[in-house]
C-alpha positions as CSV (number, residue, x, y, z in Angstrom):
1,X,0.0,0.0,0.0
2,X,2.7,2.4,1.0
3,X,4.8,1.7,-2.4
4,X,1.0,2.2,-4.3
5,X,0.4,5.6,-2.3
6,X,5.0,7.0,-2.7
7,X,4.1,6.0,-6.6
8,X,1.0,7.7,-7.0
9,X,2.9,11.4,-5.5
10,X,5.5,11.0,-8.0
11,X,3.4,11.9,-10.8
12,X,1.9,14.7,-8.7
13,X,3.2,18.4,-9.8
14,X,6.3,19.8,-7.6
15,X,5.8,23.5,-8.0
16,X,4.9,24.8,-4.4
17,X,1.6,25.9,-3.2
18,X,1.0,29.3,-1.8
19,X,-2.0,31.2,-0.6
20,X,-3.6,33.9,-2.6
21,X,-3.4,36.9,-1.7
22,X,0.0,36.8,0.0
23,X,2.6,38.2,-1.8
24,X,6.6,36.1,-2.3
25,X,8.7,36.1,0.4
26,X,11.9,38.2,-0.5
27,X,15.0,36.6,-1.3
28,X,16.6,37.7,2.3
29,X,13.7,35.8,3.5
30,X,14.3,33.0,1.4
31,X,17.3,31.8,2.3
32,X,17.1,32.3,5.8
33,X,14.2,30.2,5.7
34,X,14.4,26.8,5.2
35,X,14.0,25.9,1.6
36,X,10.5,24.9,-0.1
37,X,9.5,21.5,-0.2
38,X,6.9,20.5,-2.5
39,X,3.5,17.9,-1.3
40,X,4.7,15.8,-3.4
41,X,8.0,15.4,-1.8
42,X,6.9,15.9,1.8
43,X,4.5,13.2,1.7
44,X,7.2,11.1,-0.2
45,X,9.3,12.0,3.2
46,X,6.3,10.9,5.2
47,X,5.9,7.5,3.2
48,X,9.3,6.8,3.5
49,X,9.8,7.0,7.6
50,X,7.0,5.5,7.9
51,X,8.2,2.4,5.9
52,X,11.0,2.5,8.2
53,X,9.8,2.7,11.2
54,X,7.2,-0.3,9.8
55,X,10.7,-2.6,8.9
56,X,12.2,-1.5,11.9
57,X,9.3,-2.6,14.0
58,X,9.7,-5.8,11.9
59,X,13.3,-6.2,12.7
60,X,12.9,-5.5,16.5
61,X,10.0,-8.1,16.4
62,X,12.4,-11.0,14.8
63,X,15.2,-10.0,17.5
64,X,12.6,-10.3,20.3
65,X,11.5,-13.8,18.6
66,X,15.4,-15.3,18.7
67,X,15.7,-13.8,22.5
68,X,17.8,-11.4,21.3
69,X,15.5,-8.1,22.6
70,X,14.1,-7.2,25.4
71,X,10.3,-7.5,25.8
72,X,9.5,-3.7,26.0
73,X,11.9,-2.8,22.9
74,X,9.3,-5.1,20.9
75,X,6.2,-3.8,22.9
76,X,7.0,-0.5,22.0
77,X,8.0,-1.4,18.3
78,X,5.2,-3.1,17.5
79,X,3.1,0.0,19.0
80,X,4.9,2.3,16.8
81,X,4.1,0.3,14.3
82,X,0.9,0.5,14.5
83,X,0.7,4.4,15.2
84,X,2.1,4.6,11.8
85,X,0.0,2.1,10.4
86,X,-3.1,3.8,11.6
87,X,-1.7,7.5,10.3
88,X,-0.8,6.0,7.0
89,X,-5.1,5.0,6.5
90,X,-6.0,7.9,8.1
91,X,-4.5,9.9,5.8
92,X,-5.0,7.9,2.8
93,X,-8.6,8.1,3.6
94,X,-8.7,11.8,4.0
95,X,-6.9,12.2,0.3
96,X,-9.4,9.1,-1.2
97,X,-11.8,11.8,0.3
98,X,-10.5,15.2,-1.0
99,X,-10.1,13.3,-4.3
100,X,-13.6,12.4,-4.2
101,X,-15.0,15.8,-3.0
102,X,-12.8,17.6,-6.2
103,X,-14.8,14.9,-8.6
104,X,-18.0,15.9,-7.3
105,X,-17.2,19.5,-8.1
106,X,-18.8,21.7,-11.2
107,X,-16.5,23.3,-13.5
């Protein structure tokens, strides 16, 4: 699912979003700042640690299996796990619904 969803934000458009209305920061501003990151590529950050925190869980889990971890290392792995699993649908079901919501729309 995770591969299906980093795939599907590759094809999305990279050019930065900004609020109407609001005018570009200045180029003193801009390099203080930190630099712009498109949704695409922040949400292809968010995919990817979540994947590892997903095989880490995995690998803590076969440690713990061998008797090679302690007990609460894999308790809390595991839980991590599936904090991120549950963030990962959440938010997939919050862009299934934007996506749905912009299809319903009248141009």
């Amino acid at each position: 699912m995770l591969s299906a969803v980093s795939s599907s934000f590759s094809r999305m458009d990279a050019t930065p979003v900004r609020a109407p209305g609001l005018s570009a920061p200045t180029a003193a501003a801009t390099t203080a700042a930190a630099p712009e990151q498109s949704f695409a590529a922040a949400m292809a950050e968010v995919v990817q640690d979540a994947t590892r925190s997903l095989k880490g869980a995995e690998t803590t889990s076969i440690q713990g299996i061998n008797g090679q971890g302690s007990t609460q290392a894999v308790v809390d792995a595991v839980m991590g796990a599936e904090r991120t699993l549950q963030t990962a649908v959440a938010l997939r079901d919050k862009v299934v619904s934007a996506y749905l919501e912009l299809s319903r729309m009248s141009i």
